[in-house]
C-alpha positions in Angstrom: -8.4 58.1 -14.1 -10.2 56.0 -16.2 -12.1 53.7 -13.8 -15.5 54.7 -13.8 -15.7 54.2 -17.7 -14.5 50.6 -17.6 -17.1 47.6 -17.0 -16.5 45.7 -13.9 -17.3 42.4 -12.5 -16.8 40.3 -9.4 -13.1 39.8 -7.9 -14.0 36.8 -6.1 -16.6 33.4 -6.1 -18.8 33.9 -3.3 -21.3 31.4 -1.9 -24.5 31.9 -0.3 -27.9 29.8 1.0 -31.2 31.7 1.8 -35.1 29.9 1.5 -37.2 30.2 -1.3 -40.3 32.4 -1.3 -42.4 30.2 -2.9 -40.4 26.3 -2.0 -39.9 27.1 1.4 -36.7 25.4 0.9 -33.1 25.7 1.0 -31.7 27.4 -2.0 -27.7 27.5 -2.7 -26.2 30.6 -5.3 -23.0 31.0 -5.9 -21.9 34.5 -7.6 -19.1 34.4 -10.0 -16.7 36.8 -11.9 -18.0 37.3 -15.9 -15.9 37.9 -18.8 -16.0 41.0 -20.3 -19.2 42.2 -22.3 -20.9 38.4 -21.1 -23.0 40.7 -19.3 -25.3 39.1 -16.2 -25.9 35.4 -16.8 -28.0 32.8 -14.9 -27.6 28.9 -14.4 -29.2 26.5 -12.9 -27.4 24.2 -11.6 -30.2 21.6 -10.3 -31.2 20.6 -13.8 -30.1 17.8 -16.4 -28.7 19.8 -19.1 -26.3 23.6 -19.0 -29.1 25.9 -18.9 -27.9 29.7 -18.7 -30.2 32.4 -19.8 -29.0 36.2 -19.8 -30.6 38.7 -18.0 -32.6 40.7 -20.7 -35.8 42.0 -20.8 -36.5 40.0 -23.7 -35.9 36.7 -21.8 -38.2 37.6 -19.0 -41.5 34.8 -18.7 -43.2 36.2 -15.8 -44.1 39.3 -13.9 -46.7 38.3 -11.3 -45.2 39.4 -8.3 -41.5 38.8 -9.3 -39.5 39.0 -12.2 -38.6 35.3 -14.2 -36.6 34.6 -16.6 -36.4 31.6 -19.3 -34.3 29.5 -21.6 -37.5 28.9 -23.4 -37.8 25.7 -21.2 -37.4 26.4 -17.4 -37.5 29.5 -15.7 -35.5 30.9 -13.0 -38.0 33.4 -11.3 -37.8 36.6 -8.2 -34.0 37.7 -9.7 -35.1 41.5 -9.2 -33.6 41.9 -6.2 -29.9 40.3 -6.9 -30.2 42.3 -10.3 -31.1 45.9 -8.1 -28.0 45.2 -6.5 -25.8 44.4 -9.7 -26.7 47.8 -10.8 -26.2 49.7 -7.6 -23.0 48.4 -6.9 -22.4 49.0 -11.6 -21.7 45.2 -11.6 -21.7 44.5 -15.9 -20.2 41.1 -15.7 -21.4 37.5 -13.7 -22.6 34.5 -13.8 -25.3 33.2 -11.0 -25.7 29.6 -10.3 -29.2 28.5 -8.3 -29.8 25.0 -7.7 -33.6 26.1 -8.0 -36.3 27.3 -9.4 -35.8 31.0 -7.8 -33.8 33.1 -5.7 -33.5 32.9 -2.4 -35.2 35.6 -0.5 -33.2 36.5 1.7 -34.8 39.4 4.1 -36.9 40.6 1.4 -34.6 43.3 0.5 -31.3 43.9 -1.6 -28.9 44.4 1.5 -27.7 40.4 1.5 -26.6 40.7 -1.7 -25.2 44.0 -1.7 -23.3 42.8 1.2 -22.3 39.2 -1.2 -20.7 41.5 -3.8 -19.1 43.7 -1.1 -17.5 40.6 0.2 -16.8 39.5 -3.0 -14.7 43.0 -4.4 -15.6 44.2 -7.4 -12.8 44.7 -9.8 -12.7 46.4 -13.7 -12.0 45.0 -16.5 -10.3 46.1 -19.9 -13.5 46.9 -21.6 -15.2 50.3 -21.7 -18.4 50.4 -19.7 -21.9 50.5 -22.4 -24.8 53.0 -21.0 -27.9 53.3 -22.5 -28.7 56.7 -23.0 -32.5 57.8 -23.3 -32.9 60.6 -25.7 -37.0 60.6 -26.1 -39.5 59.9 -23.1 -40.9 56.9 -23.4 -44.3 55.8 -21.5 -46.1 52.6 -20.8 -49.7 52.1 -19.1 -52.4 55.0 -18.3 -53.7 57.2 -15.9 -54.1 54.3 -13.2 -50.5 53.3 -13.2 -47.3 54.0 -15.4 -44.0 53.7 -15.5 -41.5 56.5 -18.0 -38.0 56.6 -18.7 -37.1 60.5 -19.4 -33.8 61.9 -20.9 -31.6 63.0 -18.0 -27.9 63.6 -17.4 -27.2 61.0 -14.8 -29.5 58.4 -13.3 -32.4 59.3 -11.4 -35.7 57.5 -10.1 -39.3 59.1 -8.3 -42.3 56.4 -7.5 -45.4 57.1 -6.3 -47.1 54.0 -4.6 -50.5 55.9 -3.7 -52.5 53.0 -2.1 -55.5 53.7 0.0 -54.7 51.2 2.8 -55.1 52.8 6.0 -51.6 51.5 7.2 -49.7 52.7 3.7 -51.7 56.0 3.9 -50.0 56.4 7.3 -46.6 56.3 5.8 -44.5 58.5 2.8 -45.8 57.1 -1.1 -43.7 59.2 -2.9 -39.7 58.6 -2.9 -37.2 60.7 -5.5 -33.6 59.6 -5.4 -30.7 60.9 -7.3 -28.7 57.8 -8.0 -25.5 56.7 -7.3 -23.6 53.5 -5.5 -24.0 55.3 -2.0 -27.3 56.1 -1.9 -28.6 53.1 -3.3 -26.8 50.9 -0.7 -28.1 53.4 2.2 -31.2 54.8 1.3 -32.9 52.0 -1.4 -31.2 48.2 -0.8 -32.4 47.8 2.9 -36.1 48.6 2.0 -38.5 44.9 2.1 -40.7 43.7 0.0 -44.4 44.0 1.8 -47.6 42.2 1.6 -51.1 41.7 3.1 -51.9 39.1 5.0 -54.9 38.3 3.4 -52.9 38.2 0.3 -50.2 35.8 2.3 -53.1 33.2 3.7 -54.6 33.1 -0.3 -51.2 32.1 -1.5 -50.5 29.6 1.1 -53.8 28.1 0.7 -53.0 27.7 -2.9 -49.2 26.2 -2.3 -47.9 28.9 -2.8 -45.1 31.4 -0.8 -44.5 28.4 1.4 -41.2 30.7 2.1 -42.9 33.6 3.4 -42.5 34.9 7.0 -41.6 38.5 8.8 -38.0 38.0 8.6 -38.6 38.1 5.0 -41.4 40.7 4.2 -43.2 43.7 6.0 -46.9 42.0 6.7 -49.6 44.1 6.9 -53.1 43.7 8.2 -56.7 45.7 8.1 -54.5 47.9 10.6 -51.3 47.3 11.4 -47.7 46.4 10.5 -47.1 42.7 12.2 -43.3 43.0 12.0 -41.8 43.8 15.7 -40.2 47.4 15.2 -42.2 48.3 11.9 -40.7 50.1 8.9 -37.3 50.3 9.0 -37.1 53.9 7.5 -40.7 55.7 7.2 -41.3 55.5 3.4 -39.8 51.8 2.9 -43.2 50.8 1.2 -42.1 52.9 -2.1 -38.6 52.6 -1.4 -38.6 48.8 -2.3 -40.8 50.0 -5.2 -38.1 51.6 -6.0 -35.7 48.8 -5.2 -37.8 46.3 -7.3 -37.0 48.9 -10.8 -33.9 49.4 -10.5 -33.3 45.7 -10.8 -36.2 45.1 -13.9 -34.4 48.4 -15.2 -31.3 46.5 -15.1 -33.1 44.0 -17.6 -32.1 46.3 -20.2 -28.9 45.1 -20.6 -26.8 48.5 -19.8 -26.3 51.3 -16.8 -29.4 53.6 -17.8 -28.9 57.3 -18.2 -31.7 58.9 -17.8 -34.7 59.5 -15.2 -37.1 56.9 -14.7 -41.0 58.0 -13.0 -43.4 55.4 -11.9 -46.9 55.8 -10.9 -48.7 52.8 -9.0 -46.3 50.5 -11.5 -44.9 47.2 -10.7 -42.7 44.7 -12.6 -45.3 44.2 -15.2 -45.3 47.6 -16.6 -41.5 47.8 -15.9 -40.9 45.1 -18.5 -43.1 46.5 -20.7 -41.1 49.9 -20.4 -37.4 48.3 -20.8 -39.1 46.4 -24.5 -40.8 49.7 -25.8 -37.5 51.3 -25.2 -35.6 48.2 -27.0 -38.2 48.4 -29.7 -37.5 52.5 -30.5 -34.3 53.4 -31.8 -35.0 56.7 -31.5 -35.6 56.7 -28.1 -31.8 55.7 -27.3 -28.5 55.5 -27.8 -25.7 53.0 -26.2 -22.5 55.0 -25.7 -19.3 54.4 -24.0 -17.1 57.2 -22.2 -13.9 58.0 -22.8 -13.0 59.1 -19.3 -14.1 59.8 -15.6 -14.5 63.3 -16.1 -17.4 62.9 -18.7 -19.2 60.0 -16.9 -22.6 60.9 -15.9 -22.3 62.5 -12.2 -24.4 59.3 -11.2 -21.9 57.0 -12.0 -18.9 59.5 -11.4 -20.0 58.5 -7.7 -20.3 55.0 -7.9 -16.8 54.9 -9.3 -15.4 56.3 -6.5 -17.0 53.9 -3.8 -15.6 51.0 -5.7 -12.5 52.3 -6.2 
C-alpha cells in the first residue's frame, strides 16, 4: 500500500459562509480540488483582476494577530486556521476562493473546516507526497519567547503559553502532542482562539474585530471566562496555540518531519522560524517515500484515517 506516500487533495468543491473577524460581514469560500504539486493556493474572488497567491511563508505580509498573505498588492489575512486543518487532515493540493479580505471566522477554531474537508473527501493523487525533513535545530527569538523546529522521526509539537492572568494561571499552559490526523482533529482543531476583553473594546473602538463575539472566541476578563460553559477541554488556551502553528508551520510549503517547541511564541516568531529554516540548507532536506511502511509513524496514521 502506497497511500500514505502520495499527495492528496480535495474529492469534491465545497461551499461555505462564516463572518469576518475584523468586517463583521458575510464572507463566502469555496474549497476546491488542486493539481498535483500546485500546492495550497488562495483567490480572491471580490477583486478586479485573478489574484492567487500560494501559501508560503515567504508570501506572508502580516502577523499581528493572524497570519496574511499577499500578491504584493492585496492581502488575504487570518488563513491560519483553514491552513491547521490542510495539514491535519495532509491536504497538499487546493485552491481557496474568498470574496474578501480574510477568512471567515467561523467558531474561532479549526473544527468547521476540518468538518468542510471531511465533507468534501479527500482523495490522492499520482504524485509522491514531499516532507520537509529537519536535520539541525533551528531557533528563533530569546529567553522571553521562542519557537524551534528539532529533528525528529515523525511530527511532534509542545507549547508553553505561561501567562500570568489569573484566569490562564487557573488552567494547563503546557500541551505536548504526538501528531497525527486523529489527534489533531480530537485533541487540537476544536480548541478557540481567546482574547481579553479589554483587548476586544480597544479594537472595536479603533474599527477593528467588528466580527468578534463568544460564538467566535473564548473572552476573558480581570476574572473570569464570559463564554457560558467555559473551556471546552481544560488546557484549550495552549491548545489553539498549538492549533495556530500547525497552520503557520504549514507555510513551509511541505508535511514537516520533525518536532517543533514553542515558548510564549505566536505567529510572528512562527514565520520567522519557517524563513530561517528556508534560509539554511543544512537544516533540511525535502524527501519523498517510497512506501507506507517507511512513512514517518505520524503520517503512517493519518493515511489510514483517510483511507
Amino acid at each position: 500500500m502506497q497511500r500514505s506516500a502520495q499527495q492528496h487533495t480535495l474529492k469534491n468543491c465545497i461551499r461555505a459562509t462564516g463572518i469576518g473577524l475584523h468586517t463583521g460581514t458575510q464572507i463566502n469560500i469555496v474549497l476546491r480540488p488542486g493539481p498535483v504539486d500546485s500546492g495550497i493556493v488562495f483567490r480572491r474572488t471580490d477583486l478586479d483582476y485573478d489574484h492567487r497567491v500560494a501559501a508560503s511563508a515567504m508570501n506572508v505580509c502580516g502577523t499581528a494577530m493572524a497570519t496574511s498573505l499577499t500578491d504584493g498588492a492585496n492581502a488575504i489575512s487570518t488563513v491560519e486556521h483553514l491552513m491547521s486543518a490542510f495539514a491535519g487532515l495532509g491536504i497538499d493540493n487546493a485552491e481557496i476562493e474568498v470574496d474578501a479580505g480574510e477568512l471567515p471566522i467561523m467558531d474561532g477554531s479549526a473544527a468547521a473546516f476540518v468538518f468542510l474537508i471531511q465533507s468534501a473527501g479527500v482523495v490522492a493523487q499520482s504524485a509522491a507526497k514531499k516532507f520537509l525533513v529537519i536535520r539541525e535545530t533551528v531557533r528563533v527569538g530569546g529567553e522571553d519567547s521562542y519557537a524551534e523546529l528539532q529533528p525528529y522521526d515523525g511530527f511532534a509539537l509542545k507549547y508553553t503559553l505561561d501567562y500570568e492572568h489569573p484566569v490562564v494561571a487557573l488552567h494547563d499552559q503546557t500541551v505536548e502532542i504526538d501528531f497525527s490526523s486523529t489527534s489533531f482533529v480530537k485533541e487540537i482543531s476544536r480548541a478557540r482562539t481567546f482574547g481579553f476583553l479589554a483587548d476586544y473594546e480597544r479594537l472595536k473602538s479603533h474599527n477593528l474585530a467588528r466580527g468578534g463575539s463568544l460564538s467566535n472566541a473564548v473572552v476573558i476578563d480581570d476574572t473570569r471566562i464570559l463564554n457560558e460553559g467555559g473551556l471546552r477541554v481544560q488546557d484549550e488556551f495552549a491548545k489553539h496555540k498549538l492549533l495556530d502553528a500547525v497552520g503557520d508551520l504549514y507555510l513551509i510549503g511541505f508535511s514537516v518531519v520533525g518536532r517543533f517547541c514553542g515558548y510564549r511564541s505566536g505567529h510572528t516568531l512562527n514565520n520567522a522560524l519557517v524563513k530561517k529554516v528556508l534560509a539554511t540548507p543544512s537544516s533540511f532536506d525535502v524527501v519523498c517515500y517510497e512506501s507506507d511502511c517507511v512513512v514517518p509513524h505520524s503520517y503512517q496514521r493519518q493515511a489510514s484515517l483517510l483511507a
